[in-house]
Residue, then its C-alpha position, 0 to 999 in steps of 0.5 A: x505525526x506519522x512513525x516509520x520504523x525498520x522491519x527485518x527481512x523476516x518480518x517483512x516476508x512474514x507479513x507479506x505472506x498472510x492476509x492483511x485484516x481480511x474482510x469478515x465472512x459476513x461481508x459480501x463480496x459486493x461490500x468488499x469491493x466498495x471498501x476496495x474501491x473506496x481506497x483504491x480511487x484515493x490512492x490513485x489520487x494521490x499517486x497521480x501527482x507523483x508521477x505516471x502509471x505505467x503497467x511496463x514499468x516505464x512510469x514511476x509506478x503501477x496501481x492496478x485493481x487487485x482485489x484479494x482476500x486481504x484489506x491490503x493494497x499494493x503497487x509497485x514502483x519503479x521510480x524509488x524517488x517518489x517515495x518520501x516522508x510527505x507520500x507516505x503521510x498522505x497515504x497514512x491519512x487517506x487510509x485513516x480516513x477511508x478506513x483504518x482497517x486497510x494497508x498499502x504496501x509500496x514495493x519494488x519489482x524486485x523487492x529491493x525495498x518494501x514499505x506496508x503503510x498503514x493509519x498510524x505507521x509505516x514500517x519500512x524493509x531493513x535493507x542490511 
């Protein structure tokens, strides 16, 4: 089952300021994308049932390819309702599947809430 648990402000804005896991510098550029790629097409999947993908923030939510020096994927969303027990559980077992080493992090536009998800937890932003 997965845990969710509450971070504080500041250990939110500590992970986002790092790279999550990033790739070993033997690993090409090439091979990187393919883990990316792996990842990024299941969570589209996933997000698809949820609602639409709208880059204008007229959707529920934006996955756009972001490739960085970092195993993290991010979206945004702009529909908080999607957000439930049950997505955030698919998410953690597709990440557990595809590869463990990876996160997603679903954020609002404004940072109003924030939660890194990850093979075994998600920690969720403390609103307070």
């Amino acid at each position: 089952m997965l845990s969710i648990r509450t971070i504080s402000k500041a250990d939110h804005h500590h992970k986002l300021d790092r790279p999550h896991n990033p790739p070993e510098s033997n690993l090409s550029d090439e091979e990187f994308d393919v883990e990316y790629y792996k990842l990024y097409d299941q969570v589209e999947e996933i997000m698809s049932r949820q609602g639409e993908n709208n880059a204008f923030g007229d959707g529920d939510y934006c996955l756009e390819p972001h490739i960085a020096n970092s195993r993290g994927l991010h979206l945004e969303v702009t529909n908080p309702n999607i957000i439930t027990r049950e997505l955030l559980t698919e998410l953690s077992d597709s990440i557990g599947r595809i590869d463990p080493r990876w996160e997603v992090y679903l954020s609002s536009g404004d940072f109003d809430f924030g939660v890194f998800i990850s093979a075994t937890e998600a920690q969720n932003l403390d609103e307070e």
